[in-house]
Every structure is written in structure tokens, then in C-alpha cells.
C-alpha positions as CSV (number, residue, x, y, z in Angstrom):
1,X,4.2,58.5,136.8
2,X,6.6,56.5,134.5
3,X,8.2,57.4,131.6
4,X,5.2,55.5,129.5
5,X,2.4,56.8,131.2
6,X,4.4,59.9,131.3
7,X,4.9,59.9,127.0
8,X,1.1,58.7,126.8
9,X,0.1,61.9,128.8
10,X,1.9,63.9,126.6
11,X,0.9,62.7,123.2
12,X,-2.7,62.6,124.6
13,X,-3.0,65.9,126.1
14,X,0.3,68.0,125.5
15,X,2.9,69.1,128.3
16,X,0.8,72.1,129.3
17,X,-1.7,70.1,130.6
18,X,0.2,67.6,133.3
19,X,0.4,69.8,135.7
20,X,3.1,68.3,137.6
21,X,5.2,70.0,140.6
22,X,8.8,70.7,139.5
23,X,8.6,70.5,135.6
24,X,8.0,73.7,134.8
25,X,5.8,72.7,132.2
26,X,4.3,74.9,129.4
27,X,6.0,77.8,130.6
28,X,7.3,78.9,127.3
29,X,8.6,78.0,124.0
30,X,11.7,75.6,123.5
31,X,13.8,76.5,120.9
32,X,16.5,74.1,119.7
33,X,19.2,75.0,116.7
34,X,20.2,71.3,114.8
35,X,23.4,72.1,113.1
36,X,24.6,69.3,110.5
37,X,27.3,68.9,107.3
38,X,24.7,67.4,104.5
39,X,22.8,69.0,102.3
40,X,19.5,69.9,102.0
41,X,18.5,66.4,99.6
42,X,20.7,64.1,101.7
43,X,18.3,61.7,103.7
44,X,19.8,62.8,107.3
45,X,18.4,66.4,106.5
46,X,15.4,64.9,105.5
47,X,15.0,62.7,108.6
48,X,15.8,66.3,110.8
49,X,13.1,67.7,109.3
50,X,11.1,65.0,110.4
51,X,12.0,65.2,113.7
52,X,11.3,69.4,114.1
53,X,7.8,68.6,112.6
54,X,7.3,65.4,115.2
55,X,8.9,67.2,117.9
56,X,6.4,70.9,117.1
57,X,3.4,67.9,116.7
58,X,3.8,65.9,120.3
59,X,4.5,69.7,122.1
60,X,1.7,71.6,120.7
61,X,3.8,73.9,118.8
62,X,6.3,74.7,121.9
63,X,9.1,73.2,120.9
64,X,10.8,74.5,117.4
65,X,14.1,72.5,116.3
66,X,15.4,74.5,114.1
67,X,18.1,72.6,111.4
68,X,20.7,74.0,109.8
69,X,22.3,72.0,107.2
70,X,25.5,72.4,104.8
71,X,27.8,73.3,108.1
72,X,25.8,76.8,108.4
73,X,26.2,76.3,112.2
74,X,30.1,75.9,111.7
75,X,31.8,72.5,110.8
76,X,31.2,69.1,112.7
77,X,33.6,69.8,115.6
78,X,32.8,73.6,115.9
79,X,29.0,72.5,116.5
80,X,30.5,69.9,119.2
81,X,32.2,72.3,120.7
82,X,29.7,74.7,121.0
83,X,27.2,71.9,122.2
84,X,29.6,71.4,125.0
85,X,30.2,75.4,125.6
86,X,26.2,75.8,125.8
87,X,26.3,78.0,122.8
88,X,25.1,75.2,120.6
89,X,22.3,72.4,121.2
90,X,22.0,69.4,118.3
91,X,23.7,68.0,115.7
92,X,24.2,65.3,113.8
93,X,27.5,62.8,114.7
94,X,29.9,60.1,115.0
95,X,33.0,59.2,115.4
96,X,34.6,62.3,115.1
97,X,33.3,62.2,119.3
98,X,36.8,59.6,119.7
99,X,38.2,62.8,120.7
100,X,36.7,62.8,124.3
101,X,35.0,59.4,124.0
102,X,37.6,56.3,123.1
103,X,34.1,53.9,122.6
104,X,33.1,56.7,119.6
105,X,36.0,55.4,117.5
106,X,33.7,51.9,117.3
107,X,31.4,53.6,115.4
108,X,33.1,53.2,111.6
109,X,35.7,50.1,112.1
110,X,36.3,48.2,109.1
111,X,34.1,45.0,109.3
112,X,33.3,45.2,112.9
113,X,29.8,45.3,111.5
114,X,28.8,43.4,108.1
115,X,25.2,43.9,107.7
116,X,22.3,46.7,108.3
117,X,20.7,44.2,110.6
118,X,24.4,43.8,113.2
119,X,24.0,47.3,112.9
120,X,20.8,47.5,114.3
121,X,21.5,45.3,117.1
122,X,24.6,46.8,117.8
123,X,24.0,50.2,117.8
124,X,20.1,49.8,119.5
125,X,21.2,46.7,122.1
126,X,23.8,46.8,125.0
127,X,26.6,47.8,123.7
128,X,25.1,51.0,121.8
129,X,24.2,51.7,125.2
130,X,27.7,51.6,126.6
131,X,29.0,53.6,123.5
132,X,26.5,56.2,124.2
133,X,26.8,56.4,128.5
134,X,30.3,57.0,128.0
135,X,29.8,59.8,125.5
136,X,27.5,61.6,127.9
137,X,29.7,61.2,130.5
138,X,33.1,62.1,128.3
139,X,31.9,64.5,126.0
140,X,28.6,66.1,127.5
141,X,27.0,65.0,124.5
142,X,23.9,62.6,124.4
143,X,22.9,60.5,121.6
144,X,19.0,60.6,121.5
145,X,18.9,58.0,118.4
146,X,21.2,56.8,115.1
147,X,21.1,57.2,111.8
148,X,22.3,54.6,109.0
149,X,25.1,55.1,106.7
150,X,25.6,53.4,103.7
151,X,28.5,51.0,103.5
152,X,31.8,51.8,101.9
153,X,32.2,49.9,98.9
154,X,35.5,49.7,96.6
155,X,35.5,51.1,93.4
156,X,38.3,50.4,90.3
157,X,38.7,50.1,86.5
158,X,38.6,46.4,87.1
159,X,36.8,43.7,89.1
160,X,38.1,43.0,92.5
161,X,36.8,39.5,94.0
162,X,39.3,38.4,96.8
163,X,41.8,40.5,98.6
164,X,44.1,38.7,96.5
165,X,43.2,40.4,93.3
166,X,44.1,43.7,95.4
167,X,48.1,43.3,93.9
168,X,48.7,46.4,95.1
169,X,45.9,48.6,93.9
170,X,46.6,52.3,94.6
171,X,44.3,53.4,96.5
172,X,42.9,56.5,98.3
173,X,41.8,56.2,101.9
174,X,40.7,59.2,104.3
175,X,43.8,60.1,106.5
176,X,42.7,57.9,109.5
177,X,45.6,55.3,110.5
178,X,43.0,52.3,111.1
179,X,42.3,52.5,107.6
180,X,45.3,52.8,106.2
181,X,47.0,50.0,108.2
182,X,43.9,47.4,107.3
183,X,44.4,48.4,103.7
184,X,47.8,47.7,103.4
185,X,47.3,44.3,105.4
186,X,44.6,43.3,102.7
187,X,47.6,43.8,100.2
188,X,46.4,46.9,98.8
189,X,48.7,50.3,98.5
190,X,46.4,53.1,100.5
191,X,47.4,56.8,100.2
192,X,45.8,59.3,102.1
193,X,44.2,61.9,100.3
194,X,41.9,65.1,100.9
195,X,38.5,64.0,99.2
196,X,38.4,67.1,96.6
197,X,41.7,65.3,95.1
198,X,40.2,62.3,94.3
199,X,37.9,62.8,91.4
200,X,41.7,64.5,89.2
201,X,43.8,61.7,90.8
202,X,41.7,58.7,89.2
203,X,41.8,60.6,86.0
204,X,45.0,61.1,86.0
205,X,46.4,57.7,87.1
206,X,47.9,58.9,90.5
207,X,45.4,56.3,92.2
208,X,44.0,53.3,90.8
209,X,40.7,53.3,93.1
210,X,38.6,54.4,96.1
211,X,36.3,53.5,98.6
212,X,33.0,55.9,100.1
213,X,29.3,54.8,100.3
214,X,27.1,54.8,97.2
215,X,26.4,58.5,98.1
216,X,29.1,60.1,97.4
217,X,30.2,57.8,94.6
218,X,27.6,59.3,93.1
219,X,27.9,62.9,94.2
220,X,31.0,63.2,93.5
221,X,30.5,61.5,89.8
222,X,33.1,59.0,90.4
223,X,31.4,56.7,87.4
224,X,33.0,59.1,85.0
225,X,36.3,57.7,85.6
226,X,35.9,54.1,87.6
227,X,34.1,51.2,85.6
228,X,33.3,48.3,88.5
229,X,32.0,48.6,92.0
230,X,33.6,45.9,94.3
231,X,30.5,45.6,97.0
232,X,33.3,44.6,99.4
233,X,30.8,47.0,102.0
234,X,33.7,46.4,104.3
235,X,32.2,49.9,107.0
236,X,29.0,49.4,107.8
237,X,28.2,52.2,110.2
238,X,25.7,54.8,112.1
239,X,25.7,58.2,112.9
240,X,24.1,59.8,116.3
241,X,21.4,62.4,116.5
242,X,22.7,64.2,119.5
243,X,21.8,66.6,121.9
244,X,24.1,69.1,124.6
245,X,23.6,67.3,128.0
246,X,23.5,70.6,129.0
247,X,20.6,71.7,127.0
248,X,18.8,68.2,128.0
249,X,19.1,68.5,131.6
250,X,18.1,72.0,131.4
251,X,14.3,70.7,129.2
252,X,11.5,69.4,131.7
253,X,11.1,65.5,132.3
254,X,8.0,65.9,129.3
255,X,9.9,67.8,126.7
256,X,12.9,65.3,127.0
257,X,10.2,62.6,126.0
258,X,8.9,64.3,123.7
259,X,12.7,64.7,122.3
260,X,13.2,61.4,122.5
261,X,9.8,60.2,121.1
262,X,10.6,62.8,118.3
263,X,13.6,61.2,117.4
264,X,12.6,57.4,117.1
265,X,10.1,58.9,115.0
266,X,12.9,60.5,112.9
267,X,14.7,57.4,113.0
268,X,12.1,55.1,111.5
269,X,11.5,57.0,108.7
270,X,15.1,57.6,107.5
271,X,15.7,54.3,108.0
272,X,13.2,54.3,104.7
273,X,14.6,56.7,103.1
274,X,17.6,55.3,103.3
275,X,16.6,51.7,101.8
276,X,15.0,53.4,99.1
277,X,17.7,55.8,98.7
278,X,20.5,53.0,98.6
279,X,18.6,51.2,95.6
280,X,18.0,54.1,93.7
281,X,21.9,55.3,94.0
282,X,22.6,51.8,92.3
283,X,19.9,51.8,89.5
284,X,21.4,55.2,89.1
285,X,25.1,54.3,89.1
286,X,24.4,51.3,86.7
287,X,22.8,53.7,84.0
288,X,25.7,55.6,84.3
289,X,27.7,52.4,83.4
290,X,29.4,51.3,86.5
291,X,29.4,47.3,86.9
292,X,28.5,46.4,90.4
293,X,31.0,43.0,91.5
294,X,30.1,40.5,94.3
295,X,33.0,40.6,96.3
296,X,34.0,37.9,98.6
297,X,33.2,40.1,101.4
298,X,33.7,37.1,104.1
299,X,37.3,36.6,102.9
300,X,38.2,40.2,103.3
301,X,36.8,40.5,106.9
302,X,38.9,37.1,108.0
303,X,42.2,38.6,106.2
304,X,41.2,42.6,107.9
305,X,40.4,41.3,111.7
306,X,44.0,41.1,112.7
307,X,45.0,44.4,111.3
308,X,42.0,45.8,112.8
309,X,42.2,44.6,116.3
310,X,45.6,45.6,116.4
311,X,45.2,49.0,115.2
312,X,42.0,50.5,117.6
313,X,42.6,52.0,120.6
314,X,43.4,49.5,123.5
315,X,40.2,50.7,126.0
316,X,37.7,49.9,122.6
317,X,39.0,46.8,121.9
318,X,37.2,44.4,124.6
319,X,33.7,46.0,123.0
320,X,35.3,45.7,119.2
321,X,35.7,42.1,119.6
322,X,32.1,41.8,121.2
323,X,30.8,44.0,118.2
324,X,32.6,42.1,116.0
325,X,30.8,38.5,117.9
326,X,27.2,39.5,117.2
327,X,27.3,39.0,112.9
């Protein structure tokens, strides 16, 4: 039986019902704990949701994902280490998986990927693939599907159309090095900074600017004290929904289909909410007063590339510049 047959059986008839040697099928509930960092109205909570209430639909009720938002499981790397300890089964991640997996640092490179639709055939074509293999094999962690991110766009108290109108703009970046070295090359002055620093420093004047997706721009009421957004959307990234390869291997042949199944599901309708959730965010941050500026966003990539090639980690770099070919 092949895996479509195999899916078709199961959404036709349920798991209990296949009767197949070896599978231990319909011998009991499945009960899977989905750990994750956003909160309950972000659209990846959402979108886990979804999936628990596919995943309970194509079983017949056996199998129960359970999700846990706002870290409740423990922070991002606790739940990936538990995942890889077996005391811990999904969560929701990215490149935070560099640590085992050099491929995961590919997953939020400044303008390796410029659009939702490179994303798409990056992240769902060959070399998603490859990214994912080697975290399975590295970290014991498999990716059963992606969610999208919303790109990180520039925000100041002026407009900002070229990297040359950058003059040294102070400006906070996470602490990650690639960052900070691609910033300085575009001729800006970054400064790492803890995120709950932010919001003071721009009202004080220790920073001039700032760059997250529309998201947290919002959350985090950044409109109060920054007048233009620069759509310079120079990170363009996804996020895996991931499962233990313990755990997975440990599920019969059906109930990883149905897993899987569940989480395409999942994946096509947060890809909705995220559409709609990324033009609401800026009919939102307009009201608020914020002026949304048309950056030159091709000018910035050309001036970035050599910064960013030079900065990622030497065994991701033949994939970066293949990521990097598919625009």
C-alpha cells in the first residue's frame, strides 16, 4: 500500500479499520504536547489549533495534540531539548536548530529570500528538503511543515529610501553577528540590544531605529515613538512545525500520515491568516500614524550580499548562494 492509498484509507475509514500486520493500529490513544513562545491571538497558535482539531478529525478522536502556548512548556530551546530527551514531543521552530544543524542558520538570512513566493519554493522544493534531512539527522528533530513569518521591515523618525540615506542611523539589531555585520556594511550603526530595551531607547534617543515584522511593531507599540516604516523587508523567513524523531518513529505508518496530513492542513490555513493578518497590522499601524516608505529593497540586497556571504557559516554557504539564485 503506498503512502496515498495508505492517507486515502485513513481519511476514508480511520486507522482502526486497516488492519495491517505490524502497525499496531487503533491500539490506543496518541497524545502529543505542542509547546510554542506566542500567544494565544498570534496566527501560529491559531494554525496549532488547527492542526489538534485536523489531526483528532482524520484519527477518529485518537490522537489529541495538545498545545501550549506563551513558553508554558519551557522556552524554545528547553522544548528542543526535551524533544530530543523524549520528555517533550512538538513545537514550533527555526533557526534557533543552527545549534546542532549548520543548514538551520539559512532559515532567517538577510535577503537570501525577497518575496513570500521564494519562500515558498524554497522552503517546500529541494533545498527545504536538504535543510530539513539534515535536522533529522543532527538534531533528532523533524520538520512536518513551515509556517510564514512576516518580513522585517526598518522603522525611523524619517524616511529611509537607499542604503545611502542610512548615514549612520543608530540602530537596534538582535545580538546575532550576521546581523550586525550586514548592518554596518549597509552603512548603518547596529547595537545589539535585549528587545524589552527598545521601546525606552527610541524614546530616549539612545537609538535612532529598529527592525522586526509588522507583528511586533505593533505589539510592542513602537508607532508611539517611530513615524515612517522603511518596507526594506530585507528577512523574509519560515518557521518549522516539528516533531521528536523519537516520538515519530515510535507513531504507526497511519498516524504519521495522519500527522503529516494534519499539518499541510494547518499550513494552508495560516498561510491565510497570515495574509490577512499582515494587511490588517498595516491598516492598523497607519491609523496609528506611522508612514509606510517604498524602499529601494533591490539596492539594499545588491549592497548586503557580500557581507552576507561572508558572514554565514562556511558548510551553509553553497545552499545560501543557491537560495539566494531562486528570486
Amino acid at each position: 500500500m503506498n503512502r496515498r492509498t495508505l492517507l486515502a484509507t485513513v481519511l476514508a475509514t480511520g486507522t482502526a479499520s486497516l488492519g495491517l500486520p505490524g502497525l499496531a493500529l487503533g491500539q490506543g490513544r496518541v497524545t502529543l504536547r505542542l509547546g510554542h513562545l506566542a500567544n494565544e491571538q498570534n496566527v501560529w497558535h491559531r494554525a496549532s489549533l488547527k492542526l489538534a482539531e485536523e489531526a483528532k478529525a482524520l484519527s477518529n478522536g485518537r490522537i489529541e495534540v495538545q498545545v501550549f502556548p506563551n513558553e508554558t512548556l519551557g522556552r524554545e530551546m528547553d522544548v528542543i531539548n526535551g524533544m530530543q530527551l523524549g520528555t517533550a514531543d512538538m513545537t514550533i521552530t527555526g533557526e534557533s536548530l543552527q545549534n546542532w544543524s549548520p543548514l538551520a542558520s539559512l532559515l532567517a538570512v538577510p535577503y537570501a529570500v525577497t518575496s513570500i513566493e521564494q519562500m515558498d519554493r524554497v522552503a517546500g522544493g529541494e533545498i527545504g528538503q536538504q535543510i530539513a534531512a539534515e535536522i533529522v539527522s543532527r538534531a533528532r528533530i523533524r520538520p512536518l511543515g513551515y509556517f510564514a513569518r512576516g518580513p522585517r521591515n526598518l522603522t525611523a523618525n524619517r524616511a529611509i529610501r537607499t542604503p545611502d540615506e542610512l548615514n549612520g542611523l543608530r540602530l537596534r539589531v538582535p545580538n546575532v553577528p550576521l546581523f550586525v555585520a550586514v548592518w554596518s556594511a549597509l552603512g548603518a550603526r547596529p547595537t545589539p540590544m535585549a528587545f524589552g530595551e527598545v521601546f525606552t531607547s527610541l524614546q530616549n534617543g539612545t537609538i535612532d531605529g529598529q527592525e522586526n515584522p509588522l507583528a511586533l511593531i505593533r505589539s510592542a507599540n513602537f508607532n508611539e515613538v517611530q513615524r515612517f516604516l522603511n518596507r526594506t523587508e530585507h528577512v523574509w523567513s519560515w518557521i518549522y512545525v516539528a516533531i521528536s524523531e523519537r516520538r515519530f518513529q515510535q507513531l504507526s505508518a497511519a498516524d504519521r500520515e495522519v500527522m503529516m496530513e494534519a499539518t499541510r492542513r494547518a499550513q494552508a490555513f495560516e498561510r491565510t491568516l497570515f495574509l490577512e493578518d499582515e494587511r490588517n497590522l498595516e491598516t492598523e499601524l497607519k491609523a496609528k500614524g506611522m508612514t509606510f516608505v517604498d524602499s529601494d529593497q533591490q539596492a539594499f540586497a545588491a549592497k548586503a550580499r557580500p557581507a552576507v556571504l561572508a558572514n554565514v557559516r562556511a558548510e551553509a554557504r553553497p545552499l545560501l548562494e543557491r537560495m539566494m539564485a531562486a528570486a
